[in-house]
N, C-alpha and C positions, 0 to 999 in steps of 0.2 A: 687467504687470497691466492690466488693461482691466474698469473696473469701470464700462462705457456699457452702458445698456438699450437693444436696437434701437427705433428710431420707431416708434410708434403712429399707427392713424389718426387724419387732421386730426379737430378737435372741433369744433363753431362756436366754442363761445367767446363768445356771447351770453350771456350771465348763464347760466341753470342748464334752459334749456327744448331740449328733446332736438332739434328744427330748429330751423331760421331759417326766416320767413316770407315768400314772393317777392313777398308785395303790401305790403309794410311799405313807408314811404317812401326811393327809391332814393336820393333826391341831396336838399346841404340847398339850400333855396330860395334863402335869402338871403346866401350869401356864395359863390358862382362867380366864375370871373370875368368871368361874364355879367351878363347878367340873365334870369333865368330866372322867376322867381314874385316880385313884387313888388307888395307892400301899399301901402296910403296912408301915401304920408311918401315914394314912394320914385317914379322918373321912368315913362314911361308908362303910368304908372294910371289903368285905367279908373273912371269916377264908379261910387261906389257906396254899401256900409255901410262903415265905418269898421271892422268885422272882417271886410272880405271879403278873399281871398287872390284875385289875378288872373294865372291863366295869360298869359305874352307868349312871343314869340316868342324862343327860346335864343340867348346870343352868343356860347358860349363859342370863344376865338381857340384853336387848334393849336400848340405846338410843333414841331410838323412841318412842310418844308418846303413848296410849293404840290403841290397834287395833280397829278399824269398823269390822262391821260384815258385810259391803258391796262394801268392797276394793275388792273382788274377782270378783262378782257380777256386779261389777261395770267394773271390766277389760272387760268384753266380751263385752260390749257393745260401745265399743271406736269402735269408725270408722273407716272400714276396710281401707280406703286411708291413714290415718294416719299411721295404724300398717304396713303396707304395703310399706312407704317410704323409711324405711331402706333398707328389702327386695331388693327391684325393683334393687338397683346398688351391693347390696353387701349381698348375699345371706347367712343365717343363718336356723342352725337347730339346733330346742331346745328339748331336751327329759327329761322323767320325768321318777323314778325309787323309789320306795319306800320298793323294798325286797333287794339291795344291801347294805341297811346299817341298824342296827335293830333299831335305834334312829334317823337315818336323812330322809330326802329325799334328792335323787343326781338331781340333775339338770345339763344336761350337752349343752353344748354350742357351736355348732359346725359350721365352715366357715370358709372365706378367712380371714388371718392376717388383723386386722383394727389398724387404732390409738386408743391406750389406753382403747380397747376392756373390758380387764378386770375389770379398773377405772370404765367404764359406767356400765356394769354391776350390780356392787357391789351397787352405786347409783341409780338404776331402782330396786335392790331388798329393799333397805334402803326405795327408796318412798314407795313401795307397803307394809312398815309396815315388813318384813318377818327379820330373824335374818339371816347373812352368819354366819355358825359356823366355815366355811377354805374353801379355794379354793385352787386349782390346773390347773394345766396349761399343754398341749401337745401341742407340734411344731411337725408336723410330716416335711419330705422331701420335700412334693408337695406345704409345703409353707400354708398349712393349719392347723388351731389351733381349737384345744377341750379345752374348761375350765370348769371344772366341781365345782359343789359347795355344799356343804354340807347346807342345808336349814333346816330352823324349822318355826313353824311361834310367835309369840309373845310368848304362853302358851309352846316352848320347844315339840311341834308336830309337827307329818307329815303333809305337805299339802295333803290335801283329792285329788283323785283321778280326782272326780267331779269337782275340781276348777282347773287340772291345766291347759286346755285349755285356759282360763280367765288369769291364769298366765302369761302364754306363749301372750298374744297376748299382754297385757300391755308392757311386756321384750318389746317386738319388737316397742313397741308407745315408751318407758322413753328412751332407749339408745339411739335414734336419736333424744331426747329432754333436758335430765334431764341435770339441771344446779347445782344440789346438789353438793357437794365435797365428795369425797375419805374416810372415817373416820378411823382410827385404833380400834383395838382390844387391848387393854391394858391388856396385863399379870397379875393377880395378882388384877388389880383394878378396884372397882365399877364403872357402866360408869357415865359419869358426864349429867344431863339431860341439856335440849339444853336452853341457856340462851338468854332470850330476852333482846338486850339492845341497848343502843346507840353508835354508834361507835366514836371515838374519831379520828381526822384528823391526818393522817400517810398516810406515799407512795411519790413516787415521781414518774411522767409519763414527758412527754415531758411538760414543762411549755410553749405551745405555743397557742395562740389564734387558732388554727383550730382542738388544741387536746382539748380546754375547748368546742368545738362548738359540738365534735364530743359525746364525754361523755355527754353533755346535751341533746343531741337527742337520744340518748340511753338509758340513763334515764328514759327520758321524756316516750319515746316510749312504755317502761315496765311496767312504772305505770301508762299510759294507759291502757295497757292491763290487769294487775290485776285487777285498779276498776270496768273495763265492766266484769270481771269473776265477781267479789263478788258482782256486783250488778244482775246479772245471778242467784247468791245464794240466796240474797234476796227474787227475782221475784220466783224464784223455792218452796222457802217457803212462800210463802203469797198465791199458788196455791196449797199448798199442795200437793206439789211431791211428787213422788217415795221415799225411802232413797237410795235405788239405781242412782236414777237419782241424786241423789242431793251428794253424794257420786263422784259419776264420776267425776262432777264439782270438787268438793272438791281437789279430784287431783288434777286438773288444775290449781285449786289454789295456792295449794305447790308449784306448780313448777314456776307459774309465779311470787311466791312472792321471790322464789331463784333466778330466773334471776334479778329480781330486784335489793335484795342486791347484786350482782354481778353488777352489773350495778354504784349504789353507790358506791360501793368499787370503781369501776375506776375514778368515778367524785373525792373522794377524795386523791386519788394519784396524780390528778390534780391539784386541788388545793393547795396540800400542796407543789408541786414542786412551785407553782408561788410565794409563802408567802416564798420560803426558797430556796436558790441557794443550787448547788452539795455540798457536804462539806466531808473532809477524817474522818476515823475514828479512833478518839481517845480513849483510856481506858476512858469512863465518870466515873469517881470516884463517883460521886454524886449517879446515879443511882446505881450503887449499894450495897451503904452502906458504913457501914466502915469494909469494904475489907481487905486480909492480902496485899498486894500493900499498901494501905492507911499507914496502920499500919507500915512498913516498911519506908515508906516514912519520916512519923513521928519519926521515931529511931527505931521504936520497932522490933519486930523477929518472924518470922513466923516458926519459929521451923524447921523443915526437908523440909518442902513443895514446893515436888517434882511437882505436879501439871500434865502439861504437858511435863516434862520433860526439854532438852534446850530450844525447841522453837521451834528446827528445825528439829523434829520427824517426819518421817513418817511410819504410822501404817499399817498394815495389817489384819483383823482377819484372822486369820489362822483356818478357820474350818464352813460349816452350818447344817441344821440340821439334817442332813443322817450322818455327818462324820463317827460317835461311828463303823459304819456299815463296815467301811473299814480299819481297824487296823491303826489305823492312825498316831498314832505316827511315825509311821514307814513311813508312807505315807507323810507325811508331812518332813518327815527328807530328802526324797530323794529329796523333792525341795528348799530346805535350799540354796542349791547356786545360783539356777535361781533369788528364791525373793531376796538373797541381793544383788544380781547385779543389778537387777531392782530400787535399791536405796529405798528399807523398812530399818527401822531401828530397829523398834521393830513387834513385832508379839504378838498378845492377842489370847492363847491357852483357851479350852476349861475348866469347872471344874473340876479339878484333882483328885478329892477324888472319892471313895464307894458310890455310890447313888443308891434309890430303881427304877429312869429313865434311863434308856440308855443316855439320853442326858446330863446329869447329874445335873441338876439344883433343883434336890431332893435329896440335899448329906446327907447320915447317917451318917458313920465312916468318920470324917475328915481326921483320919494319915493313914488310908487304902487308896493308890492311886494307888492302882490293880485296872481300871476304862476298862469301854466300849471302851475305845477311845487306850486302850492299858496298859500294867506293869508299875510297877514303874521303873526297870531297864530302860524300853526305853524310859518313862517320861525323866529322868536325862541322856539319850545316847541324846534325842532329844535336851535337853536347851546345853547340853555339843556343839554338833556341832552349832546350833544359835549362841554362843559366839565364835566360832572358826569365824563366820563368819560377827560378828560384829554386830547381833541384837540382843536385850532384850527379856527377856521372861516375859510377864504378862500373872500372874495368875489370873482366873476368880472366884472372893472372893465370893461364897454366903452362907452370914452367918445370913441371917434376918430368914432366918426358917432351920429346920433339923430334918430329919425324925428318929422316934424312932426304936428299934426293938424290943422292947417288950411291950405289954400290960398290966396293971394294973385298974383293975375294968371295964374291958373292955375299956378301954383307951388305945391309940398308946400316952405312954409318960414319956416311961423308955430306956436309950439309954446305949446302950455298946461302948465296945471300949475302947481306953486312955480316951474315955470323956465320964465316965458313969453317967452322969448326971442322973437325975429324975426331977417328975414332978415340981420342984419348980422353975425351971430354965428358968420355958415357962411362957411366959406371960397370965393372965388370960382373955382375950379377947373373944376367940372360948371357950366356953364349951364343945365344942368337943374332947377338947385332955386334958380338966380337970387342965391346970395350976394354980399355983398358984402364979407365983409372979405376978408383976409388970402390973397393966392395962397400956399401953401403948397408947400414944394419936397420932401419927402417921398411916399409912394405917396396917391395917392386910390381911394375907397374906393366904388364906380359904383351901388351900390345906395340908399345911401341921402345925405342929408347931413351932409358933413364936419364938424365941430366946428374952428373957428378957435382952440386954443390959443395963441398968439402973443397974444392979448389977455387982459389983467390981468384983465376981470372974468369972461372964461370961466372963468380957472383959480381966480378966485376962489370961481365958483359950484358949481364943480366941486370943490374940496377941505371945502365946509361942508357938503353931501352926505357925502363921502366921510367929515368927520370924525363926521357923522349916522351913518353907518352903525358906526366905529368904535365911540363911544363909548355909540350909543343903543342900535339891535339888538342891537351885541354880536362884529361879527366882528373877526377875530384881524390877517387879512393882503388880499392883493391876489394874484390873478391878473390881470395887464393884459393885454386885448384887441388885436390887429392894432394892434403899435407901431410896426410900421414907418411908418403912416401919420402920428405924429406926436413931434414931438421927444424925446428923451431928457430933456434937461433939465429937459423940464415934468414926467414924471415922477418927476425926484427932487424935483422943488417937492411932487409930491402926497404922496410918500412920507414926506421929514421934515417937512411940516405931517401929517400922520397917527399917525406914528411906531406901524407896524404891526409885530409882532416877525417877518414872514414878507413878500417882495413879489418876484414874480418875472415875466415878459414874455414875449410869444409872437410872438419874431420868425421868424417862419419867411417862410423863402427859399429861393432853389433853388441843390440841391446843383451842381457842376460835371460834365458830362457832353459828353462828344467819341464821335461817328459812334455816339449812342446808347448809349453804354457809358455807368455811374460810374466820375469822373477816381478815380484810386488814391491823388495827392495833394489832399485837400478842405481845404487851408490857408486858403487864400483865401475860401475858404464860411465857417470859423468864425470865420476874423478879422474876419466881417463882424459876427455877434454878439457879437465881445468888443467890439465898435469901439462897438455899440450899450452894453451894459452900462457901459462906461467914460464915454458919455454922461450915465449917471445918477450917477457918480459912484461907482458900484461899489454904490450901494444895492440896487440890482435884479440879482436873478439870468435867469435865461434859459431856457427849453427845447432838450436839443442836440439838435434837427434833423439833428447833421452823425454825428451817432451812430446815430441810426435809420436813417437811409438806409444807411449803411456796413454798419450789423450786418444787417439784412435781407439787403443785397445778400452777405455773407460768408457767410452761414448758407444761403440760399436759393438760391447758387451752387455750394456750396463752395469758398469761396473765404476760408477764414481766415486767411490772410494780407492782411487786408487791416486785422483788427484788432489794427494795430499801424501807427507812425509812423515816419520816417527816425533819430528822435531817439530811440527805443524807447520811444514813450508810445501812451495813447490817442491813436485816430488823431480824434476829435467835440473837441467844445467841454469836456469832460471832461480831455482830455490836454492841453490849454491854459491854460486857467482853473477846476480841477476846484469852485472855494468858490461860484463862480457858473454850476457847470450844473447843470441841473434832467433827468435823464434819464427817460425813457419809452421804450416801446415799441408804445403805440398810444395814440390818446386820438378824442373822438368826431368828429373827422375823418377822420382817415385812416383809421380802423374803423368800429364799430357798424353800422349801417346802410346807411351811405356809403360806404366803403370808396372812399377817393379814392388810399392808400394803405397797401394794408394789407400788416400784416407776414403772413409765408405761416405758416398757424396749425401746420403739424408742427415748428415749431420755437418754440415758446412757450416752453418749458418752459425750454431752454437759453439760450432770448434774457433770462430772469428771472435764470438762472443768475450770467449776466455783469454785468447792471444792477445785481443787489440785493449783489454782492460787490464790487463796484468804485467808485471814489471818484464824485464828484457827488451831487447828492439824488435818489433814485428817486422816479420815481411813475409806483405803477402804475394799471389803467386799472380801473375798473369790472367791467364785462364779465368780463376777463382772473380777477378777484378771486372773481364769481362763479360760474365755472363750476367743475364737483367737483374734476375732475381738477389744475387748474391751483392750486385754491388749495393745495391739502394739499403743494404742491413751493413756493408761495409763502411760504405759515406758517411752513415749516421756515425757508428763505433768510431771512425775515425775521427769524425767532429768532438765526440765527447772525449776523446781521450785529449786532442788540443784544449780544447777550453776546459780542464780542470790540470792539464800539466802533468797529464802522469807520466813519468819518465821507465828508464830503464832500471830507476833505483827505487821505483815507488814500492810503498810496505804491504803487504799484503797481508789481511788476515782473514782464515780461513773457520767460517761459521760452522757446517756442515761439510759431509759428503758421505753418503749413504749410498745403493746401489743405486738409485735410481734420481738424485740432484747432488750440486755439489754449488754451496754457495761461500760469498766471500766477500768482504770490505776493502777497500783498497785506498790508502792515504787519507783516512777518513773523508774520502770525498763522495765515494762512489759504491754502490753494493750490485753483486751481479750475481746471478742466479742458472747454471746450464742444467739439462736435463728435463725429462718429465715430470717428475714428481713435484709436488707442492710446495713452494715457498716464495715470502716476501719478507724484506726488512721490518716490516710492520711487526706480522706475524712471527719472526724468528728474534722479536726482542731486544735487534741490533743497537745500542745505543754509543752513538760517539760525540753528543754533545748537538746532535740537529734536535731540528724544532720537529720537522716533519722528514717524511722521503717523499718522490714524485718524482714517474716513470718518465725514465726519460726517452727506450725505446725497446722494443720488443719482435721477436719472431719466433720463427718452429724450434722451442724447448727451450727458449732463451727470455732472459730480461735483464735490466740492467737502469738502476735508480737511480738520480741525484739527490743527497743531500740538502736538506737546507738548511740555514742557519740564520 
């Protein structure tokens, strides 16, 4: 039985407006990990008005190793049939603009709607060594999509005029080739360079003798084809080649040494399905650590820790990165009753307070919450109606930096307001803003100044706010801002002085990744987020970062065998610690606007599919909520997942995952099926004690059963 609707084309996915706009703002200003647009409060500001935004010069660092001087050189000389392949069925036009932006070059992309156009992309400019600074996206009517992309090359330059022909002809060879993965753009943090290592056996794929046959010939076939490239390099060097010529190759290289480890990667999803039956997933205490669960278990008391809330939360962000731009509070207030009828339970609102960004993620005056996004009056009209209609309001905490309003020695690091701080308050880290307390051994945060936690009266000043906001406005919970940049500890100090019934953290970090691929075991990526969680004591929940990366790249490779673990669990922070992961599938980072990492929109539908049925808290994204298509598949998931109860603790067991489905039981209530390929509870033998199964709703690559009993 095959009861998958074929894909549909991609949709924006912008709220409910039939395009995307290519002049909206590409990138956000204030969290690169440059410096890109930097207000007062923040280091090389030029004098001016206290609301002036000041273009500087872009820093962001590469991932990528140092450039050749004959990646360009070497483009034009690829073979016109290869560049050409793409071409012939699905016709593209690429242009290049160097006076539209006085620091980038636009690169714009234009043709018919493809699969995960943008994914490849971003991976054809990552081989060619060039930086994406942000992209954007146009759907016009006719069903045709413009992606423009803000580009530099290594050195934070324009491409020369002279290469971009060479440019342009590679684009058309990598996107009908490259096996690289998708990479984010991390707000705030240095990029992590690409580590060579060995991968450790995780995954589960079909445990079947014709799937070990299949992966070995795959394998096999790839590292055929690398060694005849590198031994091509060889011979290229022992003749004393071109560097051009020997460059060209070199590409080739990269790319066949990606399909490779992609190729490994599936052998060992195999393998470890054969060495390990399906298995549900339990809280593994062991992994990670001693947890506030442990501790409880044990007698002890986890103070307030709110966490996730009951269990059986479900989130919305309420807001992405254009909101400020539409009075929003107000805007948002007039859909107060559609979202909780859709069964949201809470809503995570934007940062409240005076910042020198529109977006607000550069807050000055913390108790000023006269903000872009609207008054304080309609702040507290808006959480006032939320409660009238049964969801929480979480406030978006960001207290790891804060921008000053005045200068001192030409320094941004004397602050007004109820919190007239000075510079002793800032951590001494950046020289830039002249603090003096506390060096802090956590990330810093280059745009603006640190906030020294480590001192009693910061976090003093900081929780009677915090308890201001609780008890006076009116919010419910906490989203905390870039935690990596400071301890855990301090916020569970915030959390049980608050005693919010909701608190969860946005540690993101970068997934694990060898010769440009995503590692197939991300163990070590999430333990790095329980490691943080267990820091606060288990009060705080998390965002699983290790889940979006994984699903995108399974969904937008075909590669479902990748959702699933050695152990037969979720392979994210979900399959670890499911009470303390917060799952999403975009939020206004990695989407909206920005698109630093976005998920590839022809698979929306299905990426809801897995989230809204499977343990951890969902939340989903704005945008994703508003658009027509997407919500009427979200309404439904959301109703079933209320009327069968499935929490953040519910057990998951997983049937399959092969390249191309990936299915699964969950609390013996429910069976859910993503992907293409074929399957039903019927037909896959599932039995947990029902009489029958019956659909209980369905869309592009997705289904999802009840039970009966």
């Amino acid at each position: 039985m095959n009861v998958s609707v074929p894909s549909t084309s991609a949709t924006s996915g912008l709220i409910s407006e039939p395009r995307r706009v290519a002049s909206a703002v590409f990138h956000r200003p204030t969290r690169c990990w440059g410096l890109c647009f930097l207000p007062n409060g923040c280091p090389r500001l030029q004098l001016g008005s206290t609301k002036q935004l000041v273009a500087v010069q872009h820093r962001h660092k590469s991932r990528i190793c140092t450039p050749q001087a004959g990646v360009w050189a070497a483009a034009a000389t690829v073979s016109a049939e290869a560049s050409s392949s793409n071409l012939s069925s699905q016709p593209l036009q690429i242009d290049f603009d160097n006076e539209g932006d006085p620091d980038v070059t636009l690169v714009s992309v234009s043709g018919p709607d493809q699969r995960d156009l943008l994914m490849q992309l971003t991976g054809a400019f990552n081989s060619m060594q060039l930086v994406v600074v942000a992209a954007s996206i146009v759907t016009t009517e006719d069903g045709r999509v413009r992606d423009v992309f803000k580009v530099t090359d290594q050195q934070q330059q324009k491409i020369p005029e002279k290469h971009w022909e060479a440019v342009k002809t590679q684009l058309l060879t990598l996107i009908s080739k490259s096996s690289r993965s998708s990479q984010p753009q991390i707000f705030g943090a240095a990029p992590a360079a690409p580590v060579q290592k060995q991968r450790q056996s995780a995954g589960q794929m079909q445990g079947s003798a014709s799937a070990l046959e299949t992966a070995a010939a795959e394998m096999g076939q790839a590292a055929a084809s690398l060694v005849a490239i590198e031994r091509q390099i060889v011979e290229l060097t022992e003749q004393g080649a071109e560097a051009s010529a020997l460059t060209e190759v070199e590409v080739k290289r990269a790319e066949a040494a990606a399909l490779l480890e992609r190729r490994m990667a599936a052998m060992e999803a195999v393998l470890a399905a054969r060495r390990s039956p399906p298995a549900q997933t339990p809280e593994p205490q062991a992994a990670r650590g001693p947890g506030a669960d442990l501790r409880f278990m044990a007698g002890g008391a986890t103070s307030s820790g709110p966490a996730a809330g009951s269990g059986f939360e479900m989130i919305l962000q309420g807001f992405n990165w254009e909101s400020y731009r539409n009075n929003w509070y107000k805007t948002l207030q007039e859909q107060i009753p559609a979202i909780a009828e859709a069964g949201f339970t809470a809503i995570w609102l934007p940062p409240p307070s005076d910042a020198v960004s529109a977006q607000g993620y550069l807050p000055r005056d913390y108790y000023n919450l006269d903000s872009k996004y609207g008054s304080e009056a309609e702040l507290r009209e808006l959480i006032s109606v939320m409660h009238e209609n049964g969801i929480k309001a979480i406030a978006d905490i960001v207290i790891n930096h804060r921008c000053a309003h005045f200068q001192e020695d030409g320094k941004w690091n004397k602050f007004g307001g109820r919190l007239a701080w000075d510079k002793s308050y800032i951590c001494n880290n950046n020289p830039s803003f002249g603090g003096t307390g506390s060096h802090k051994p956590q990330e810093d945060y280059v745009a603006a100044p640190n906030l020294d936690h480590s001192q009693e009266r910061v976090r003093k000043d900081i929780t009677a706010w915090m308890k201001w906001l609780r008890n006076n406005v009116g919010y419910d919970g906490w989203r905390f801002d870039f935690v990596k940049g400071y301890a855990g500890e301090a916020v569970r100090e915030y959390i049980n002085a608050t005693v919010p019934t909701m608190a969860f953290g946005e540690y993101w970090d970068t997934c694990e990744y060898t010769d440009g691929v995503l590692n197939y075991n991300q163990d070590t990526h999430r333990q790095r987020t329980v490691n943080w969680c267990d820091k606060t004591g288990g009060t705080a929940a998390a965002f699983d970062f290790t889940t979006k990366g994984i699903l995108q790249e399974a969904m937008g490779r075909g590669e479902y065998w990748r959702l699933v673990d050695g152990q037969g669990r979720p392979p994210g922070l979900m399959g670890m610690w499911p009470s303390r992961a917060v799952t999403f599938i975009e939020n206004h980072d990695t989407g909206s606007t920005l698109n630093h990492w976005p998920f590839p929109w022809n698979h929306l539908g299905e990426a809801h599919a897995y989230q809204l049925t499977h343990c951890g808290t969902p939340c989903v994204f704005y945008d994703h909520f508003m658009n027509a298509d997407l919500q009427k598949h979200i309404k439904a998931l959301l109703k079933i997942r209320k009327r069968h109860g499935i929490s953040n603790r519910s057990k998951v067991l997983v049937h399959k995952a092969t390249n191309d489905v990936y299915a699964a039981s969950i609390d013996k209530k429910i069976a859910v099926k993503v992907g293409p390929g074929n399957w039903s509870p019927q037909d896959g033998g599932v039995q947990i004690g029902q009489k029958d199964w019956t659909l209980a709703t369905s869309g592009p690559n997705f289904a999802v059963w009840d039970a009966v009993f």
